[in-house]
C-alpha positions as CSV (number, residue, x, y, z in Angstrom):
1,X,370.8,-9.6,18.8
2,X,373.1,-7.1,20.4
3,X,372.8,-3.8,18.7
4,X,372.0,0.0,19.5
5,X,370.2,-1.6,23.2
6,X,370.5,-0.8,26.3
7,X,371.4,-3.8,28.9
8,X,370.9,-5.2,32.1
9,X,373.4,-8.0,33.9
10,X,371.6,-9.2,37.4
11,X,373.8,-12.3,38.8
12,X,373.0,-14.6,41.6
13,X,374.7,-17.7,42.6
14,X,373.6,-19.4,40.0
15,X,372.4,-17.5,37.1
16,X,372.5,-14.6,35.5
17,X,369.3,-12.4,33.8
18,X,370.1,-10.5,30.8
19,X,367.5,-8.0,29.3
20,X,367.5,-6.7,26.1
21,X,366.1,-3.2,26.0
22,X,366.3,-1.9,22.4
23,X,365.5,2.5,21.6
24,X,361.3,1.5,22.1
25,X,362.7,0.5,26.1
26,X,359.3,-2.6,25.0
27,X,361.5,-4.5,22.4
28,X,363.4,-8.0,22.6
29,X,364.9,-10.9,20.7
30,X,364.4,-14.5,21.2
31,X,366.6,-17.1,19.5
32,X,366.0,-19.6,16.9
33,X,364.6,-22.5,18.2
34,X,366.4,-25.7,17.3
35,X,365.8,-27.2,13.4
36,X,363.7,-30.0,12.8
37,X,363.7,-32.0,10.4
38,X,360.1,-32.6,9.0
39,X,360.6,-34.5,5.9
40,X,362.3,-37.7,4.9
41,X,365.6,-37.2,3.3
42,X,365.5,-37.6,-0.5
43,X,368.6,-38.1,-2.8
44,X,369.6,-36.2,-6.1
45,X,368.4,-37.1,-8.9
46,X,365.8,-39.8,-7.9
47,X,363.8,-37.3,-5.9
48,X,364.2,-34.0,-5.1
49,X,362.5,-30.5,-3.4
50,X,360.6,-28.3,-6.0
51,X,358.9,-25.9,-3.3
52,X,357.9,-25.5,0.8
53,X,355.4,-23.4,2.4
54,X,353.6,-23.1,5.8
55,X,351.0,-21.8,7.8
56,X,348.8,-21.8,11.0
57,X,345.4,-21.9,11.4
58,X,343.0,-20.4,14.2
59,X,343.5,-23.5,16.4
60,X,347.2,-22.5,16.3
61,X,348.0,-25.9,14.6
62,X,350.9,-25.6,12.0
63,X,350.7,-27.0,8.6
64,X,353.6,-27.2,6.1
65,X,353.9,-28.3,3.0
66,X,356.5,-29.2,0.3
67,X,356.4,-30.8,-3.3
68,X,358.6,-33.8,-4.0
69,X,360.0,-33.8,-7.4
70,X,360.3,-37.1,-8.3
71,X,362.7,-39.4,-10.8
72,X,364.5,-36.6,-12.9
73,X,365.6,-38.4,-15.9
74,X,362.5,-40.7,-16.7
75,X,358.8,-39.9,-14.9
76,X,359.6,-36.3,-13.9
77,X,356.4,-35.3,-11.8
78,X,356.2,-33.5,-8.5
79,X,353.3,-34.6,-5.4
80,X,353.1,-32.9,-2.7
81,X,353.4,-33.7,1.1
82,X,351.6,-32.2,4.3
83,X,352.2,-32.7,8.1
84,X,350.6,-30.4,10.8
85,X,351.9,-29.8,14.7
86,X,349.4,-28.5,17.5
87,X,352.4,-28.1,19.6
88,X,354.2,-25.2,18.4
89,X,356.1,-27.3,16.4
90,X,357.8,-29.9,18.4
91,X,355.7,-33.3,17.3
92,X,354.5,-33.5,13.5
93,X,351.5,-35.9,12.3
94,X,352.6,-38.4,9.7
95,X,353.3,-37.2,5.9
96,X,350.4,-37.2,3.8
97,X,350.5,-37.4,0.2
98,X,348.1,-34.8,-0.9
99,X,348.4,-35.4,-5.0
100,X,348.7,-39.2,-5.3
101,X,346.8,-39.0,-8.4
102,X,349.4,-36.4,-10.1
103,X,351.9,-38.6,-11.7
104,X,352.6,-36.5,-14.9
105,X,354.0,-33.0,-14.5
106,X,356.2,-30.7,-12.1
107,X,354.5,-29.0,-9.1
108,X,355.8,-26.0,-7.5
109,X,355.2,-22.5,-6.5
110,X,353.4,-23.6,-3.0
111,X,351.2,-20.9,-1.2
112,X,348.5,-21.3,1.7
113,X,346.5,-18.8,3.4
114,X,343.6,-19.6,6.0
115,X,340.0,-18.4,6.1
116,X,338.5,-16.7,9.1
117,X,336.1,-20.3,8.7
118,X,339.3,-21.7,9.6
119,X,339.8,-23.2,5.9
120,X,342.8,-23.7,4.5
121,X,343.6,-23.1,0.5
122,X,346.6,-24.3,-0.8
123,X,347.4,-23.1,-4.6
124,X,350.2,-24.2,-6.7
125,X,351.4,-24.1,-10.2
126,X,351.2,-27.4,-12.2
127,X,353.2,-28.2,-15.5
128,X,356.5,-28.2,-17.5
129,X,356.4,-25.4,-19.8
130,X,353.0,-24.0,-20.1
131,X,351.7,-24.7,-15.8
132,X,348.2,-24.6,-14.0
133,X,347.1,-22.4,-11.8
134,X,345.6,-25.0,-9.2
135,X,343.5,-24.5,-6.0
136,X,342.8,-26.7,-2.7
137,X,340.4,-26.7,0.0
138,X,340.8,-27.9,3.7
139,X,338.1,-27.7,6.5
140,X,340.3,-29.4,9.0
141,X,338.9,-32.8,7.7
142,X,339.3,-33.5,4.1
143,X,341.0,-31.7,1.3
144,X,338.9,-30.8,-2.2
145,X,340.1,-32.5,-5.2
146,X,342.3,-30.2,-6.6
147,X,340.8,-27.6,-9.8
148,X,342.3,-25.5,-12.3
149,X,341.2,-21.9,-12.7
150,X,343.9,-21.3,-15.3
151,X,345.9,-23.2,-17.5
152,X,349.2,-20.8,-19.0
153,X,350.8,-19.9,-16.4
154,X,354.8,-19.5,-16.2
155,X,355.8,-18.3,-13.0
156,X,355.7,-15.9,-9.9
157,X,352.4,-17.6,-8.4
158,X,351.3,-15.4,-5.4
159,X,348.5,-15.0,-3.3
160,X,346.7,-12.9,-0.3
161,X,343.3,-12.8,1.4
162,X,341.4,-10.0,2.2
163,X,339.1,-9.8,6.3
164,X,335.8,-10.7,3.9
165,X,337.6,-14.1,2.7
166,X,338.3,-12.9,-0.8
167,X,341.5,-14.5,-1.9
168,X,343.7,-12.8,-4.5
169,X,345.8,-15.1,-7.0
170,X,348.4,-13.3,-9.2
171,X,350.5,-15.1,-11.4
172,X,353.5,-14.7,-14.2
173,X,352.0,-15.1,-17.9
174,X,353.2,-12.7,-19.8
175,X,352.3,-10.5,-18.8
176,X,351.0,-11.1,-15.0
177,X,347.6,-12.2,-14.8
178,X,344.5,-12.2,-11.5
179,X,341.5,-13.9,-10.7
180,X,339.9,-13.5,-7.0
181,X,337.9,-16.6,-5.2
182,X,334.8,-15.2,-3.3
183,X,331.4,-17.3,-2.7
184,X,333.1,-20.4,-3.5
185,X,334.0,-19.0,-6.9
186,X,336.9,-17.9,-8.9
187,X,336.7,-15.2,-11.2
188,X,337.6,-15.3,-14.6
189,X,341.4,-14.5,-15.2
190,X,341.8,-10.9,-16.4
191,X,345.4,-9.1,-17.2
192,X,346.6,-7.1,-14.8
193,X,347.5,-4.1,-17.6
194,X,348.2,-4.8,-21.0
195,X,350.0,-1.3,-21.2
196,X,352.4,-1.5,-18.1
197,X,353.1,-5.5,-19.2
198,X,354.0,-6.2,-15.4
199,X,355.8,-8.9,-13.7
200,X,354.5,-9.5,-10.3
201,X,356.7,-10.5,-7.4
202,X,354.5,-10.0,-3.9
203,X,350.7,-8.8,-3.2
204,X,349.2,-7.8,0.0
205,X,346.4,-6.9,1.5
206,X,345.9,-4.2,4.3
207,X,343.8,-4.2,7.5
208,X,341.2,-2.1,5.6
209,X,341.1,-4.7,2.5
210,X,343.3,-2.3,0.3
211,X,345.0,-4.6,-1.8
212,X,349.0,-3.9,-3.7
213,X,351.1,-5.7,-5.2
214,X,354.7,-4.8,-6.9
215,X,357.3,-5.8,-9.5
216,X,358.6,-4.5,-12.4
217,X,358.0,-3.2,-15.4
218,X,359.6,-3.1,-19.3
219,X,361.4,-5.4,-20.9
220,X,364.6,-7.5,-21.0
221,X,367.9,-5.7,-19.4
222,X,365.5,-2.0,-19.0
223,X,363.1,-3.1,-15.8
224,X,362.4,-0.9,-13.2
225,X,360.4,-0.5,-9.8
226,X,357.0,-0.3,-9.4
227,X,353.7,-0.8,-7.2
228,X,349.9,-0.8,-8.2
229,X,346.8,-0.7,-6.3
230,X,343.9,-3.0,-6.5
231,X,340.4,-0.7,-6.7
232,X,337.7,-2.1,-5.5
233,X,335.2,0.3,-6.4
234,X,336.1,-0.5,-10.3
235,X,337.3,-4.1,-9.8
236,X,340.4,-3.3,-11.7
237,X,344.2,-2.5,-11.2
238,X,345.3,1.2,-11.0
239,X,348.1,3.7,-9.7
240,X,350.6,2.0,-11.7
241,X,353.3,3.7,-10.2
242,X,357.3,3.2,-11.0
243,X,359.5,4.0,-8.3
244,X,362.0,7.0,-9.5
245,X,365.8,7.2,-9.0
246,X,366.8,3.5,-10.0
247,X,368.5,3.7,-13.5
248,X,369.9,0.3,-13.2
249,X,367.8,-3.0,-13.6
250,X,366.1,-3.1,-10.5
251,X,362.9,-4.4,-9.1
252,X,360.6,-4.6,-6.0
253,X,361.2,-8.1,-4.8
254,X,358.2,-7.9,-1.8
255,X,356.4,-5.2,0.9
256,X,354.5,-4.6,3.8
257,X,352.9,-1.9,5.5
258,X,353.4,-0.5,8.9
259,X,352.1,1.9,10.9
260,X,350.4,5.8,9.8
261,X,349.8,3.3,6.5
262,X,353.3,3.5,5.1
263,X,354.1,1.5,2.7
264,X,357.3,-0.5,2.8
265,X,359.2,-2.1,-0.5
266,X,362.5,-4.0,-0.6
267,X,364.1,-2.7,-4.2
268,X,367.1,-4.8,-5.4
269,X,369.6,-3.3,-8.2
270,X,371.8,-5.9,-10.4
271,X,372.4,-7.5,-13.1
272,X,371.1,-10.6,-11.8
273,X,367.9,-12.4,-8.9
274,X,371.1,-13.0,-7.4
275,X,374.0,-10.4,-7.9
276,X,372.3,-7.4,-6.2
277,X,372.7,-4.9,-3.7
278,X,368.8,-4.1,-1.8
279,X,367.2,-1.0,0.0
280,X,364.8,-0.5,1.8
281,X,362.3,2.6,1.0
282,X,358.7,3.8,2.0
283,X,356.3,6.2,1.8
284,X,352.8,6.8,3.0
285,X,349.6,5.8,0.4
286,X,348.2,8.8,0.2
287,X,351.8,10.8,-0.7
288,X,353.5,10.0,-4.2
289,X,357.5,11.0,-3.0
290,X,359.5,8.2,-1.4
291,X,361.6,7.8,1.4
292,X,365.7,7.7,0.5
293,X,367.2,4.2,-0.2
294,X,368.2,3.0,2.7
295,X,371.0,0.3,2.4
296,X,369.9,-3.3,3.5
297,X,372.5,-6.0,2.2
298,X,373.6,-7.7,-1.0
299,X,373.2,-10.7,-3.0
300,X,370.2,-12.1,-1.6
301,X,367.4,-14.5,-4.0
302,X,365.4,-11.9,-5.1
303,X,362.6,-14.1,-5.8
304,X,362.2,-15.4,-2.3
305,X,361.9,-13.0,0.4
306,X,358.9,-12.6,3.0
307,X,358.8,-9.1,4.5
308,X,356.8,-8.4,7.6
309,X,355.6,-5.3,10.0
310,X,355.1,-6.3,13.7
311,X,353.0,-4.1,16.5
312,X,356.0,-1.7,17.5
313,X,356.4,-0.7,13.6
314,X,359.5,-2.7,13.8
315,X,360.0,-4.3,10.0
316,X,361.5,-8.2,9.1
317,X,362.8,-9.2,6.3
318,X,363.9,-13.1,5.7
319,X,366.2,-14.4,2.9
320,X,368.8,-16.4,1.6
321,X,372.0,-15.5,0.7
322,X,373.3,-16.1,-3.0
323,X,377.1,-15.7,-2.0
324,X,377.0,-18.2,0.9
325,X,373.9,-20.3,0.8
326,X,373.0,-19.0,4.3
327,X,369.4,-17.9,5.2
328,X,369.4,-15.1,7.2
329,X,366.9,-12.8,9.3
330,X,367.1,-8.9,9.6
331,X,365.6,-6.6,11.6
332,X,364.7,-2.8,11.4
333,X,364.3,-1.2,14.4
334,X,363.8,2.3,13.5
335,X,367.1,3.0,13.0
336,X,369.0,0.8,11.4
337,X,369.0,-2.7,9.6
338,X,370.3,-5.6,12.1
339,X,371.2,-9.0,10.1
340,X,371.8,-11.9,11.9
341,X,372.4,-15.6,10.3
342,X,369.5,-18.1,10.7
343,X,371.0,-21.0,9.1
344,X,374.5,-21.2,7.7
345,X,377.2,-24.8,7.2
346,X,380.7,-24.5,5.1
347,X,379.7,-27.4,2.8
348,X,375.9,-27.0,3.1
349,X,373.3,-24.9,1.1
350,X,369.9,-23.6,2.6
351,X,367.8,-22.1,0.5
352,X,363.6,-22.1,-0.9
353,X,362.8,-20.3,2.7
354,X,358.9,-19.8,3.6
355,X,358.2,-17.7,6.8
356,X,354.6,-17.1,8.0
357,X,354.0,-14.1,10.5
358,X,351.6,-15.7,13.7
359,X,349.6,-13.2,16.3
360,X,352.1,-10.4,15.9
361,X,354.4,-12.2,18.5
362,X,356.4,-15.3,16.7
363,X,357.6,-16.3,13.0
364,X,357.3,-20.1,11.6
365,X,359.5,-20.8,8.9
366,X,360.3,-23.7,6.4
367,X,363.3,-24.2,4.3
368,X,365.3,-26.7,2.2
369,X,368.9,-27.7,3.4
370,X,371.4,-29.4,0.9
371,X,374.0,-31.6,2.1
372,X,376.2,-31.4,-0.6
373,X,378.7,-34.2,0.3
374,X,376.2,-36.9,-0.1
375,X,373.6,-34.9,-2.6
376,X,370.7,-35.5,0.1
377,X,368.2,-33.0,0.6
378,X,365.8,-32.2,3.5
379,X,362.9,-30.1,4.5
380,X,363.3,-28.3,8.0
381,X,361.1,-26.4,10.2
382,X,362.1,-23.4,12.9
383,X,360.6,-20.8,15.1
384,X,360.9,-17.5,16.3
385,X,359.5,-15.4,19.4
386,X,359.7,-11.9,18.5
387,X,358.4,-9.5,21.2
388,X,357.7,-9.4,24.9
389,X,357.2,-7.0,27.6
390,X,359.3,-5.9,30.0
391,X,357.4,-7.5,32.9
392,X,357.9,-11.0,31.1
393,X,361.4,-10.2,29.8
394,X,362.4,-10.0,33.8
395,X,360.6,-13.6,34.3
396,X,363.2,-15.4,31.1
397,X,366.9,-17.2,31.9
398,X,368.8,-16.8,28.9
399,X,371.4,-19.3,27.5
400,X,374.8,-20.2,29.2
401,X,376.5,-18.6,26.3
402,X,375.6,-16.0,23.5
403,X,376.7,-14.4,20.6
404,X,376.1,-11.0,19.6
405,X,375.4,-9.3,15.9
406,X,378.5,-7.4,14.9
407,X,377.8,-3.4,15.6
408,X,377.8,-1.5,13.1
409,X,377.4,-4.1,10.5
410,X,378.3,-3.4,7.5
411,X,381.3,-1.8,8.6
412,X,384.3,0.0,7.6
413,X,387.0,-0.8,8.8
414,X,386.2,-1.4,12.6
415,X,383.3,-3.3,14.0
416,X,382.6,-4.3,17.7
417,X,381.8,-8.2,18.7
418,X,380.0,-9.0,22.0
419,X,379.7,-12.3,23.7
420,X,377.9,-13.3,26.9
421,X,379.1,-15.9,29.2
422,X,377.5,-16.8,32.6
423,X,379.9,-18.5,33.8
424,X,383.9,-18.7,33.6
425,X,385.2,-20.6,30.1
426,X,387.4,-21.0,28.2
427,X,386.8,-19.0,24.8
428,X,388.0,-18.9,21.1
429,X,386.7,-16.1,19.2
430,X,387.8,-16.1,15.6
431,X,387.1,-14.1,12.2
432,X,387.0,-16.5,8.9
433,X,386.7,-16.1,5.7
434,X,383.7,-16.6,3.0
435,X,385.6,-19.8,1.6
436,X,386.4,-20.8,5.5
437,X,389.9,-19.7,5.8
438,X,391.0,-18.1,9.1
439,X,391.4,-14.6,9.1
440,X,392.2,-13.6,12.7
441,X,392.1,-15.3,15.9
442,X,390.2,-11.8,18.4
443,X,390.3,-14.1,21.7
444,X,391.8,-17.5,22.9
445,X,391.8,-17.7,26.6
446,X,389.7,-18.0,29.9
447,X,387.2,-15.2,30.4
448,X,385.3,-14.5,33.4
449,X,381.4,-14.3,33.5
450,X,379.6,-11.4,31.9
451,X,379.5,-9.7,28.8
452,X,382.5,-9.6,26.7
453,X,383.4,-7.0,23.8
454,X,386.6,-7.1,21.5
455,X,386.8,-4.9,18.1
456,X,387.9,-5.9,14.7
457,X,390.1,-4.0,12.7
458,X,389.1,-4.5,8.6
459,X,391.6,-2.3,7.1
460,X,394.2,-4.9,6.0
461,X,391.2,-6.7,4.2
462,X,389.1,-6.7,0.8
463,X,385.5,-6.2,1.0
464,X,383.1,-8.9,1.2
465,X,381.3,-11.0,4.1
466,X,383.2,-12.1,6.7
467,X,382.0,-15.1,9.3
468,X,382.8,-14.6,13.3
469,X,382.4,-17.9,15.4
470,X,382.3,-18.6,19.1
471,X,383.6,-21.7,21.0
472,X,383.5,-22.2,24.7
473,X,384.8,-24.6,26.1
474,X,385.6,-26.2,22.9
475,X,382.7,-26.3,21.8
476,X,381.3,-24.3,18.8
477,X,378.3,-21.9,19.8
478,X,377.6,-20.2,16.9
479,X,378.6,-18.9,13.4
480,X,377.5,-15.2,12.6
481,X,378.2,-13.3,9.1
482,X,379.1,-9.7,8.5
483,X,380.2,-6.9,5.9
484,X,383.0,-5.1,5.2
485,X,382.5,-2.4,2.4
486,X,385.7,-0.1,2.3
């Protein structure tokens, strides 16, 4: 990531040490680590990806999961798989089947949280029309056979677990619907308000087992913001509370808290889960005004985002984009919003994302990729260091070559673009289109070590995103997206 930081270039003969320094003077980026594929490649229609999850438990072993959706147009049921890595990811155990004996019915809506026993419960929606609410146990051995604790659900299946081991599930069914799992038990499913009529879309819990969750509220084509509190004193949902100033349809998509407990929601206004521009607003629990919107992006799935708060208050936010089929990562530093483009192939689609947060430090994340030239589909698994010191930032050797986030970003009309080279090559930096069309070539020529900036000039251009890309050498480093909004 390159913006709004302060840098550092030390060479030597043979290498060069770059530090990244952001406002905080504690803050840093690490790069994506590589994809890897974790799941057989399946092919449309005879078998297909309904849903992907994963987690880590307190042995730092990784588990993901996925469901297969199997023969479309005659048996249509879904099973799903599990593999686990103790190595950060690198080497997976083989695929288990964790549902041989579901062979009727779709399965989707995957979510997994671990106990502080070190158990793991996986819970999942079951059905066609009408689905169950289903729940799994794993003590590192053996799985439980899997049991209903509702039987109407629709959608929206999400869950969150409290320091005690209480486990909250909230799901879609008109309206949204709870039950809690505590001593072994579930309780039995209540509405969450039969006056407010809400439709849930994330719940969390915070460090002192406060538990909120958020949505929207009213009906077709009139929905609107909100959050609600969980009280635990009167076992019941309260503070139904809709977030003013959003006359559009609009709708909390997920949150987080941070810091001075300050509550952070993502609000997306459109028409559509997937024609929508988002903002980012907070405010402290015990206060009822919010913050201003605060621009984020546009046209992301509005029903899969994960939103997390690390140690230095800094926030993350992970999505897909609807306009490109990219996933991409963003940052808030305090400042400003920083996006930068995880995953992103002209002909490809990635989408059904799953990131886990793991000891404040590092993100693990799942998605789906499409190769849409040969209708094959694949499950792939990446990582994420987030933070480090100073004192171990000086101790890291970055890559050969690197390419920076567009500054400011959106823009309008001029943007800078940085490179990093540590050593002499030859380099083509060029400016294309959403569709893949080249807009302007910015650099095609040798350049000398260090970092590199050249600016972009919009003005001649219609809004919209934009793709930069880097080749040295000839070869092709890395694409990166931006916006221009005039």
């Amino acid at each position: 990531m390159y913006v709004n930081l302060r840098k550092c270039l030390i060479s030597t003969k043979n290498f060069f040490l770059l530090i990244f320094v952001l406002s905080s003077g504690m803050y840093s980026q690490y790069e994506w680590s590589e994809p890897v594929m974790i799941s057989e490649k399946t092919m449309w229609p005879d078998a297909f990806f309904m849903d992907n999850t994963v987690t880590v438990d307190k042995n730092g072993i990784i588990h993901a999961f996925w469901s297969t959706r199997i023969d479309l147009f005659n048996d249509d049921y879904s099973q799903i798989m599990h593999r686990l890595s103790s190595d950060g990811g690198i080497n997976w155990s083989a695929t288990v089947n964790l549902t041989p004996q579901f062979t009727t019915e779709r399965i989707g809506n995957l979510n997994v949280v671990c106990d502080s026993k070190n158990n793991l419960h996986l819970m999942f929606l079951r059905g066609t029309e009408w689905s169950k609410v289903m729940h799994m146990k794993y003590d590192g051995s053996s799985w439980t056979v899997p049991v209903s604790i509702y039987d109407y659900a629709i959608s929206n299946l999400r869950i969150a677990i409290c320091n005690n081991d209480r486990i909250y599930a909230i799901w879609y069914s008109d309206p949204a619907y709870y039950s809690y799992f505590e001593n072994n038990t579930w309780t039995a499913p209540k509405s969450i308000s039969d006056t407010y009529m809400p439709s849930i879309h994330d719940v969390i819990v915070t460090n002192e087992d406060n538990v909120y969750a958020c949505g929207s509220v009213g009906g077709v084509n009139n929905y609107r913001p909100f959050v609600c509190r969980y009280d635990l004193s009167l076992e019941e949902w309260n503070d139904f509370i809709q977030i003013p100033g959003f006359e559009e349809n609009s709708w909390v998509s997920c949150m987080t808290f941070s810091k001075n407990d300050t509550l952070n929601v993502n609000v997306g206004v459109g028409p559509t889960t997937q024609e929508n521009v988002n903002y980012n607003l907070r405010r402290k629990i015990d206060e009822l005004s919010w913050s201003s919107p605060q621009y984020v992006n546009e046209n992301t799935d509005m029903k899969r985002k994960d939103f997390f708060s690390d140690n230095d208050d800094k926030l993350h936010l992970f999505e897909s984009n609807s306009d490109d089929s990219s996933l991409v990562y963003s940052l808030y530093n305090g400042d400003e919003w920083i996006e930068n483009v995880v995953q992103h192939e002209i002909g490809n689609n990635f989408q059904r994302q799953k990131a886990c947060f793991v000891g404040q430090d590092k993100f693990y994340m799942t998605y789906e990729k499409v190769y849409y030239s040969t209708n094959e589909r694949a499950i792939f698994f990446q990582k994420k260091q987030i933070e480090v010191g100073i004192e171990n930032q000086s101790e890291s050797i970055i890559e050969d070559y690197k390419l920076f986030q567009n500054y400011p970003n959106p823009f309008n009309p001029v943007t800078t673009i940085s490179y990093m080279l540590t050593n002499p090559a030859y380099v083509k930096l060029a400016v294309y289109s959403l569709n893949g069309q080249l807009v302007q070539t910015l650099v095609n020529e040798k350049k000398e070590e260090g970092i590199h900036k050249v600016y972009f000039n919009a003005s001649d251009l219609s809004s919209g995103i934009y793709f930069y890309n880097l080749t040295v050498n000839g070869k092709s480093i890395k694409n990166m997206k931006m916006l221009y909004i005039r």
